[in-house]
C-alpha positions in Angstrom: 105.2 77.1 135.1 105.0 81.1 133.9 106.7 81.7 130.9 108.0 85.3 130.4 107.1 86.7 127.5 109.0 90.2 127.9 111.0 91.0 125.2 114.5 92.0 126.7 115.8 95.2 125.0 119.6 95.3 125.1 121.1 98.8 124.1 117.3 100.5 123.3 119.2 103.5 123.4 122.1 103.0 121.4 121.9 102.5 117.6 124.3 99.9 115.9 126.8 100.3 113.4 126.0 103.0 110.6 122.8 104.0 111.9 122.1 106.9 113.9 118.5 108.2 115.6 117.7 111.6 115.0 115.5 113.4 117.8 112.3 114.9 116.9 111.9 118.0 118.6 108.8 118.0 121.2 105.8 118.7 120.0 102.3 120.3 121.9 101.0 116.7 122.0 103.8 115.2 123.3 103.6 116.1 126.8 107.4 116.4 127.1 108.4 112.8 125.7 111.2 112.5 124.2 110.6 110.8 120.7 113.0 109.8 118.2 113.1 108.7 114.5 115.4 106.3 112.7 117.8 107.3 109.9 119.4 103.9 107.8 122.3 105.8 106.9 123.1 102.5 104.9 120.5 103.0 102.6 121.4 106.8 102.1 124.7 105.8 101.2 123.2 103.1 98.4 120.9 105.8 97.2 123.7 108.6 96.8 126.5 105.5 95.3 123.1 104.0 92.6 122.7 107.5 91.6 126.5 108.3 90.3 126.3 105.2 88.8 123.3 105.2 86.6 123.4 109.1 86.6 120.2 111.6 86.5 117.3 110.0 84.7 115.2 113.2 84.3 118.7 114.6 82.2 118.6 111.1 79.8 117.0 111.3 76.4 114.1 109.4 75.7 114.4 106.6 73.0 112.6 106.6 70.3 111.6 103.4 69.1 113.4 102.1 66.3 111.7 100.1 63.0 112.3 96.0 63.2 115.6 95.1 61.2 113.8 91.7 60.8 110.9 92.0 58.1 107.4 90.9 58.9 107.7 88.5 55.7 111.1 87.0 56.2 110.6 83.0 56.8 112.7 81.0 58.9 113.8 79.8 55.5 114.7 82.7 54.0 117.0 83.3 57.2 118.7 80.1 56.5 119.3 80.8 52.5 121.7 83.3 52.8 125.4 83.6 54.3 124.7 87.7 53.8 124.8 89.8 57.0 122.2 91.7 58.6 122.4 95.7 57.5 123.3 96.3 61.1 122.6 93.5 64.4 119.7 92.2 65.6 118.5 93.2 68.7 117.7 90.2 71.0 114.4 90.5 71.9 113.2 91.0 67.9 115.3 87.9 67.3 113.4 85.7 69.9 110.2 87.1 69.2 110.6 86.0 65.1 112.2 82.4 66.4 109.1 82.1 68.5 106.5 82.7 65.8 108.5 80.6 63.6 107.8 78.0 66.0 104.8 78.5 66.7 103.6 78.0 63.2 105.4 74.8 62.8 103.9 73.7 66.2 107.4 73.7 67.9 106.2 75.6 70.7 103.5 76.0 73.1 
C-alpha cells in the first residue's frame, strides 16, 4: 500500500481574502524565476487602527514618578483608626503592596 504524501496545493497562485502577493522584481541570481513575497494586509490594517488609538508614543510625555501617598510608618492599625480621607486616592498597586507587607508581618501571607 503507497501512501501519498504530496501535499495538494489548491489556488498556489491566488491569495485569499485581504491578502495580496507583491512580486519581487528579478534579480542576477534568480535566473529568471519569478519570486514573490507576502503582504498580511490584515495586520497593516491592525497596525495603522492600534496606532490612532493609543496615538504616537515618541510625542507622550514621560511620567515622572510620584512620592507614595501611603507613609512608610502607617500600620494597618492606624489605617483602621480613622474615618478621614486620603489627601488624594490611592493608587492600586501602593495599596496592595502596604496590604501585603501588613500581612506578611502578621504571617497572613506567604
Amino acid at each position: 500500500m503507497e501512501i501519498d504524501t504530496k501535499i495538494p496545493h489548491f489556488n498556489k497562485e491566488r491569495p485569499k481574502g485581504n491578502c495580496t502577493v507583491a512580486n519581487k522584481p528579478n534579480t542576477p541570481g534568480d535566473n529568471g524565476a519569478n519570486t514573490s513575497t507576502f503582504v498580511n494586509q490584515g495586520a497593516l490594517k491592525w497596525d495603522e487602527s492600534r496606532k490612532k488609538w493609543v496615538g504616537d508614543q515618541s510625542q507622550k510625555p514621560v511620567k515622572v514618578p510620584k512620592d507614595p501617598i501611603l507613609s512608610w510608618s502607617l500600620t494597618y492599625d492606624d489605617l483602621l483608626s480613622t474615618n478621614d480621607p486620603f489627601p488624594e486616592p490611592v493608587p492600586l498597586p501602593e495599596m496592595v503592596d502596604f496590604l501585603v507587607d501588613i500581612w506578611h508581618d502578621e504571617g497572613l501571607f506567604d
